[in-house]
C-alpha positions as CSV (number, residue, x, y, z in Angstrom):
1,X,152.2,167.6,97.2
2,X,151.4,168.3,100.7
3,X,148.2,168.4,102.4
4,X,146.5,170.8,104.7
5,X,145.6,170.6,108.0
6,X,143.7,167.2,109.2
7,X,142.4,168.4,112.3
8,X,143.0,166.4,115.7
9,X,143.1,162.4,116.1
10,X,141.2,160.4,118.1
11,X,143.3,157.5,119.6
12,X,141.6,154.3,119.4
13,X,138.8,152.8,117.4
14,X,136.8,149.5,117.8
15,X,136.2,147.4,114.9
16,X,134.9,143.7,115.2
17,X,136.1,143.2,118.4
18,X,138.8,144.6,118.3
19,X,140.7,147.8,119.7
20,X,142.8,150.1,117.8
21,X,145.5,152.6,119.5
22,X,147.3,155.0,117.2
23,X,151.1,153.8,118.3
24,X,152.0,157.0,120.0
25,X,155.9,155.3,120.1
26,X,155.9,155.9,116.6
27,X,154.9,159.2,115.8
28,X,155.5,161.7,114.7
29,X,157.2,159.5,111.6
30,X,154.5,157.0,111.0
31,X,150.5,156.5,111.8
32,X,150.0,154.0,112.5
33,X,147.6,151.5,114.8
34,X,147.9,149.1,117.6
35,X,145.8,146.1,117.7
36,X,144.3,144.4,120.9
37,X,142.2,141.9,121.1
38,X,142.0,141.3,125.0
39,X,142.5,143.2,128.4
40,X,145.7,142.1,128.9
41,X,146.8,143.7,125.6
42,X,145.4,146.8,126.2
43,X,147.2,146.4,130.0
44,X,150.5,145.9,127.9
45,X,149.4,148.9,125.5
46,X,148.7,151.2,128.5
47,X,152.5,150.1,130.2
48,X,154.3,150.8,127.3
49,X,152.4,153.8,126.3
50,X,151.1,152.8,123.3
51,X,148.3,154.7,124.9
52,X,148.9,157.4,127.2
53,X,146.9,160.4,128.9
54,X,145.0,159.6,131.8
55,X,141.8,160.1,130.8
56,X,142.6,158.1,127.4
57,X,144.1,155.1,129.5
58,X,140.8,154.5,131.2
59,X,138.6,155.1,128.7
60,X,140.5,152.1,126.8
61,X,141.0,150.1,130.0
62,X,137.0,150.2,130.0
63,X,137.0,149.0,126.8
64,X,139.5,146.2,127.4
65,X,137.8,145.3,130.6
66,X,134.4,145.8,128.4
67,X,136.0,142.8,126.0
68,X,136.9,140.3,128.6
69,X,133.6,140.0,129.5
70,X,132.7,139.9,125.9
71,X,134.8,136.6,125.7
72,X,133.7,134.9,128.7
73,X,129.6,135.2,127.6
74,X,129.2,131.4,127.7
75,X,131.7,130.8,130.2
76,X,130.9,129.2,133.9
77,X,130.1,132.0,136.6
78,X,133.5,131.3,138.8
79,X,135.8,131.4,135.6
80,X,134.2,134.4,134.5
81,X,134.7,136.0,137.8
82,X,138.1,134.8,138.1
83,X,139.0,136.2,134.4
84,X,137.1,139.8,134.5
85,X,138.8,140.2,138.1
86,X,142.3,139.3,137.0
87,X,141.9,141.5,134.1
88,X,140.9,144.0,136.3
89,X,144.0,143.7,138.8
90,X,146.2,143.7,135.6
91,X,144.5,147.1,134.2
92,X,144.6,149.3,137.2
93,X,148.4,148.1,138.0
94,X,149.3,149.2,134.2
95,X,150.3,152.5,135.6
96,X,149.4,153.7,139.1
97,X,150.0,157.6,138.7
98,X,146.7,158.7,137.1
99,X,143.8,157.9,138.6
100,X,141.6,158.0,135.8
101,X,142.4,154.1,135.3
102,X,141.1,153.0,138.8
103,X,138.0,154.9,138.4
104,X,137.3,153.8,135.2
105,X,137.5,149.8,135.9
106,X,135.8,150.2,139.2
107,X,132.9,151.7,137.5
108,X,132.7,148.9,135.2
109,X,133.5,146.8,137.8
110,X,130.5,148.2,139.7
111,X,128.1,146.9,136.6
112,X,129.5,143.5,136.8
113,X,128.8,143.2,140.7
114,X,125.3,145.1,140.3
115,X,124.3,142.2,137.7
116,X,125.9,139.8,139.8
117,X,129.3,137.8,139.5
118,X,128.3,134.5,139.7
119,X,125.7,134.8,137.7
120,X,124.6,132.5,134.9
121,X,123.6,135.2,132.4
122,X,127.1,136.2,130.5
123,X,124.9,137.9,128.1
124,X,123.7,140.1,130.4
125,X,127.0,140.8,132.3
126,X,128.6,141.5,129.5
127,X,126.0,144.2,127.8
128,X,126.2,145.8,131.4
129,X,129.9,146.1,131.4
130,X,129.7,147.4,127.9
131,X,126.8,149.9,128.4
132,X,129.4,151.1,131.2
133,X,132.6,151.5,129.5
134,X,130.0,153.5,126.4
135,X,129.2,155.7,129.0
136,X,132.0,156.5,130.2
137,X,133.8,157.2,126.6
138,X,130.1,159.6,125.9
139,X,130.6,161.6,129.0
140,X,134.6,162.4,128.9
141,X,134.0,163.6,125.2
142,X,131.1,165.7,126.7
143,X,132.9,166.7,129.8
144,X,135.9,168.0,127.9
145,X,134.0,169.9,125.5
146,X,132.6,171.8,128.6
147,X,136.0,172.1,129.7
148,X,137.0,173.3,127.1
149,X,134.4,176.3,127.0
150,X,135.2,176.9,130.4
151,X,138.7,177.3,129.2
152,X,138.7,179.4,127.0
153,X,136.6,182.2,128.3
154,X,139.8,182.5,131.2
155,X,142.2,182.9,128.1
156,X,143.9,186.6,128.7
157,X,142.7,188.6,125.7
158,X,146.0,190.7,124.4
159,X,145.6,193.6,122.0
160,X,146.9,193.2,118.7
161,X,148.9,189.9,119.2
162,X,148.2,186.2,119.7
163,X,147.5,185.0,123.3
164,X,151.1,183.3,124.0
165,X,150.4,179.8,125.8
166,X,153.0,178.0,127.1
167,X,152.0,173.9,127.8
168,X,153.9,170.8,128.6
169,X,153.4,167.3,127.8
170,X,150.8,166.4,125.9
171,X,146.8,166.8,126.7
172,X,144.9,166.9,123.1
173,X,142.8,164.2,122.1
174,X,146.1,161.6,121.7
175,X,145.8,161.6,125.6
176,X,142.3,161.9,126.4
177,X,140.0,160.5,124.0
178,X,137.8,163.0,121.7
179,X,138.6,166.4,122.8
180,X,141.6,167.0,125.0
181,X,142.0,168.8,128.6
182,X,144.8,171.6,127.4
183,X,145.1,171.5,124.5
184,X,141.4,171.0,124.3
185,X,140.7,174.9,125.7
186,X,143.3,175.6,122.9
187,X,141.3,173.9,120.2
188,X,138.2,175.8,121.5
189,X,139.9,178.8,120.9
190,X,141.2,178.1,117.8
191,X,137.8,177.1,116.5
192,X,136.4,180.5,117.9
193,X,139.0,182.3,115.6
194,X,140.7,183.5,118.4
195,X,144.7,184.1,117.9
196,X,146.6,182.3,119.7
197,X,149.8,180.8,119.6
198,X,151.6,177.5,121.5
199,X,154.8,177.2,123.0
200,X,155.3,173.6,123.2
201,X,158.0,172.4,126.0
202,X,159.6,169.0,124.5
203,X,158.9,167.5,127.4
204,X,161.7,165.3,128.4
205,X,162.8,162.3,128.3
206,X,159.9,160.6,126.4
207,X,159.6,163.7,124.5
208,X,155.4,164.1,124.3
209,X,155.9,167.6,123.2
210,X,158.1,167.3,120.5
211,X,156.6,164.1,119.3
212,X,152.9,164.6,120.5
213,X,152.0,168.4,120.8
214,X,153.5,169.7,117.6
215,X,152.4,166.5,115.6
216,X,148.7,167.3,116.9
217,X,149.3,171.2,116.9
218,X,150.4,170.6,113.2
219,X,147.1,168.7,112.4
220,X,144.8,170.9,113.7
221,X,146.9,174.5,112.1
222,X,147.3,175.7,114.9
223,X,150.3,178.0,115.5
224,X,153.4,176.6,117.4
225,X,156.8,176.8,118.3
226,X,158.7,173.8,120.0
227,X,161.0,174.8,122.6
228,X,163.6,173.1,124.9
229,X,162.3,172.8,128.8
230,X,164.9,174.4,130.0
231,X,164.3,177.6,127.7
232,X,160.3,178.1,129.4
233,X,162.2,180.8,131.9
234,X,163.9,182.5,129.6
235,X,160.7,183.0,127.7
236,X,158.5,183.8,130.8
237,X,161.2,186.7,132.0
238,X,161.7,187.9,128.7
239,X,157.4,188.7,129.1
240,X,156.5,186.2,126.1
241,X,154.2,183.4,128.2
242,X,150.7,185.3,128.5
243,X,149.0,182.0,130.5
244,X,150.8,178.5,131.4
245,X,148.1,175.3,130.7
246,X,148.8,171.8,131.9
247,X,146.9,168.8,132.4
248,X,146.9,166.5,135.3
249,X,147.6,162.6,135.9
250,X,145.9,163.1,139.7
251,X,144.6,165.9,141.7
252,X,144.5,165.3,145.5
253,X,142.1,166.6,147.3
254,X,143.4,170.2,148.5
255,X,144.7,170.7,145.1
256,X,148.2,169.2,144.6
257,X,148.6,167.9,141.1
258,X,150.6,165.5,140.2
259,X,151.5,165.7,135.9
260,X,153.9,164.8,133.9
261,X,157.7,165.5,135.6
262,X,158.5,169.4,134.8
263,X,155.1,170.8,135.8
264,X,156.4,171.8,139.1
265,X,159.2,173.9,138.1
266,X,156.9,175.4,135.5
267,X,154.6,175.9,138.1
268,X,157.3,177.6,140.1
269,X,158.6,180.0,137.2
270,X,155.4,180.9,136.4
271,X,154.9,182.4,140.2
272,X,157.6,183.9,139.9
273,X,156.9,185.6,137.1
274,X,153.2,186.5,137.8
275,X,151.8,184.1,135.1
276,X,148.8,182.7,135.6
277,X,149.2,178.9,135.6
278,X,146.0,176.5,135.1
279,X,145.5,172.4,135.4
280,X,143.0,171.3,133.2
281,X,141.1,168.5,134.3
282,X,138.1,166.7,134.5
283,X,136.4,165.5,137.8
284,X,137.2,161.9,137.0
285,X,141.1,163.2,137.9
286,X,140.2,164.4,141.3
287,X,141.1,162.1,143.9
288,X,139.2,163.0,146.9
289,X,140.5,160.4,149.0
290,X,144.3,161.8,148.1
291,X,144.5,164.4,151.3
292,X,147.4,166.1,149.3
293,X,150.1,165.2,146.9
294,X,152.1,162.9,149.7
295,X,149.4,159.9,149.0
296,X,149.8,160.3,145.2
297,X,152.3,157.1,144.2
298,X,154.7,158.4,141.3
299,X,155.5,155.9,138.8
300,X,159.0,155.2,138.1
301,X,160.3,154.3,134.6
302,X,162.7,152.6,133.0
303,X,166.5,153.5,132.9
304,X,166.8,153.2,129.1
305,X,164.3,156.1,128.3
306,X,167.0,158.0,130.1
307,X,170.0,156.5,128.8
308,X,168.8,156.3,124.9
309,X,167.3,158.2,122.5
310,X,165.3,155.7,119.2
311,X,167.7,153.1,120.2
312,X,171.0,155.8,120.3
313,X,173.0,155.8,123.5
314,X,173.6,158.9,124.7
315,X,175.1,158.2,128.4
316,X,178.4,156.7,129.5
317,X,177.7,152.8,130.1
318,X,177.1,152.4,133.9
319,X,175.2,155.6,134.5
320,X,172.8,155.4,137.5
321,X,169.3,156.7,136.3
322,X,166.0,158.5,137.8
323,X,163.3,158.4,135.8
324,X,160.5,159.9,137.7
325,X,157.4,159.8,135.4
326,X,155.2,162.7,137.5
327,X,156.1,165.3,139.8
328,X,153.7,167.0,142.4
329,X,152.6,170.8,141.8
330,X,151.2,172.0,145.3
331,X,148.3,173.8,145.2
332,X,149.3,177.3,146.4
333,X,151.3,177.4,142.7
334,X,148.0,176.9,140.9
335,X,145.8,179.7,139.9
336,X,142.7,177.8,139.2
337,X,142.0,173.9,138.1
338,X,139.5,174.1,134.8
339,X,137.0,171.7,135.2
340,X,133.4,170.2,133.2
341,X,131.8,172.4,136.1
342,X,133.8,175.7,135.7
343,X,137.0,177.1,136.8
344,X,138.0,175.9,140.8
345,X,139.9,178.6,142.5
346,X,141.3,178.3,146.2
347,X,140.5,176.6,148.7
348,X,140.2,173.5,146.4
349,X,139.0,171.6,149.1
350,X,135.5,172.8,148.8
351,X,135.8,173.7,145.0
352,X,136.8,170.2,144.0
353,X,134.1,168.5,146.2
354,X,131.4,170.5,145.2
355,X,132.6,170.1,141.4
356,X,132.7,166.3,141.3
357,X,129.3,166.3,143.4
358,X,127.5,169.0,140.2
359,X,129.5,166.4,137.7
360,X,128.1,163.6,139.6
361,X,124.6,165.0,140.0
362,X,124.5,166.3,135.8
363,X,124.9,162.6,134.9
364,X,122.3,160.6,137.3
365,X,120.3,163.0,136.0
366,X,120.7,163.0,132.1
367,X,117.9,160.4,130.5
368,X,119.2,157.5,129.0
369,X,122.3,157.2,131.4
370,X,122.0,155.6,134.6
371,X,125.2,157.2,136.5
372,X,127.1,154.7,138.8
373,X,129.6,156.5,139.9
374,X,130.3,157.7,143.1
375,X,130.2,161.5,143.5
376,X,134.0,161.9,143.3
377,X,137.2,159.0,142.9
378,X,137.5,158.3,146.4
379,X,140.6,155.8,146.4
380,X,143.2,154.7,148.2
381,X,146.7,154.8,146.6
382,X,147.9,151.6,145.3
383,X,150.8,149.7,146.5
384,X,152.2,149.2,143.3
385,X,154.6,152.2,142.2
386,X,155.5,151.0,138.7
């Protein structure tokens, strides 16, 4: 007897000290959760994408960070310092493309200094660091939902047929917490009773479309068809893409993107063909002190995602591999970037700055949150490329 549909998935879930991914290596066959008990767990989770989604990988890196301290509440100031630091390090060098994972352990980080490191009070380090990594969860789930509305009032409106979107990767709530950043402005539109339908690119080689996308698409009932990356041209020329959606890892500050490896040719087709093609991210993506997409570092992966398939070889033995994890879409491809503060158009420079400064500005002034974040992610790219 089968069910119906179950709606989206949030991915982790705290119980009793302890932190609870969904496995996302195992679905679509199996549900089924990850345990961690520690930050260097979740650090392990976040490498080998047990989580993945950049907003998702920092809310759960606050978490993790959130735990150490947890542990080390009757601890001596310099070990604790020493731990939460080293935990720290560990988290933020888990994967250095999305920038969401910096941000969120500096800002936890920022609690920890603010109480003081080497002070005596654990208790009160660790409620800090806590009350941090909360916030942080409460305002992405906010943030996309007004992303989401945002969203879906750009949606083209077609007569008498579904909206055709065409997205790649995977951006619902498996890779960013409560809502989702693409697939979230198609789950607003969905709820609104709007018709739409998703092509889904499989997304090669770790296959977040096929696996992710139409698993979560499935849940929710929302209309889909999985298709081959290659075949997203064929499908834009033949006039049956109405709007291209993606999310983002990092967006520099003039506007170049960096998102899972395809976006750019997407991005490319989509000009081409006079598509409209939109990231959707928050302002916690937005890198302001990325110039462009040459400072963004692109994670490389390993050879075997390449070279197998669930254990199956599927190359000659010997076969050099590239496995670039992101690619960079520059910013004159982009039509707009969908923020929590409305849609950015060209020149992002301004757009992006003024967006994270309104996102900034909201929180430090909503009661009962008291904001530490800086007014956008101003970082410097890491040396580590993965």
């Amino acid at each position: 007897m089968s069910s119906g549909p179950a709606g989206f998935r949030t991915p982790f879930r705290e119980d009793g000290g302890t932190i609870f991914l969904i496995d996302q290596r195992r679905l679509p066959d199996d549900l089924v959760e990850y345990p961690c008990k520690s930050a260097g767990e979740v650090g392990f989770a976040i490498r080998e994408m047990i989580v993945r989604g950049a907003p998702a990988i920092g809310q759960v890196a606050a978490l993790g960070l959130a735990l150490s301290a947890e542990h080390m509440r009757d601890s001596r100031p310099y070990a604790r310092k020493a731990t939460i630091h080293g935990a720290a390090n560990a988290l933020i060098n888990a994967r250095p493309t999305a920038v969401n994972l910096r941000w969120a352990v500096e800002r936890v980080m920022a609690r920890y200094v603010e109480v003081g490191e080497l002070s005596e009070d654990g208790d009160a380090i660790a409620d800090a660091m806590r009350a941090e990594a909360d916030t942080i969860i409460f305002e992405a789930t906010t943030d996309h939902g007004r992303m989401a509305t945002f969203g879906n009032a750009i949606l083209p409106d077609p007569a008498e047929r579904p909206v055709r979107i065409l997205t790649h990767c995977n951006t619902g709530p498996l890779a960013c917490g409560q809502y989702g950043t693409a697939l979230g402005i198609v789950q607003a539109a969905h709820h609104a009773g709007r018709d739409v339908h998703v092509w889904v690119d499989e997304t090669r080689p770790y296959l977040q479309g096929a696996r992710l996308t139409a698993w979560e698409l499935a849940q929710a009932g929302v209309p889909h068809t999985l298709l081959p990356d290659v075949a997203a041209g064929h499908l834009m020329a033949s006039g049956e893409v109405d709007v291209v959606l993606v999310g983002a890892d990092r967006v520099a500050a003039n506007g170049d993107t960096a998102n899972k490896v395809g976006t750019y040719p997407l991005a490319v087709l989509a000009a081409r063909h006079g598509i409209p093609f939109y990231v959707c991210a928050p302002t916690s993506t937005v890198d302001l002190g990325s110039a462009d997409g040459s400072a963004i570092p692109i994670e490389e992966r390993k050879a075997d995602e390449v070279l197998e398939f669930r254990g199956v070889r599927i190359a000659p033995p010997g076969t050099a591999v590239r496995n670039p994890a992101f690619d960079v879409t520059p910013a004159e491809l982009i039509t707009g970037i969908v923020t929590e503060e409305g849609v950015v158009k060209a020149p992002f420079e301004t757009g992006l700055r003024e967006a994270s400064e309104q996102a900034a500005a909201r929180w430090a002034s909503t009661p009962a949150f008291r904001a530490v974040r800086a007014p956008a992610a101003e970082t410097e790219p890491t040396a580590a490329n993965g």
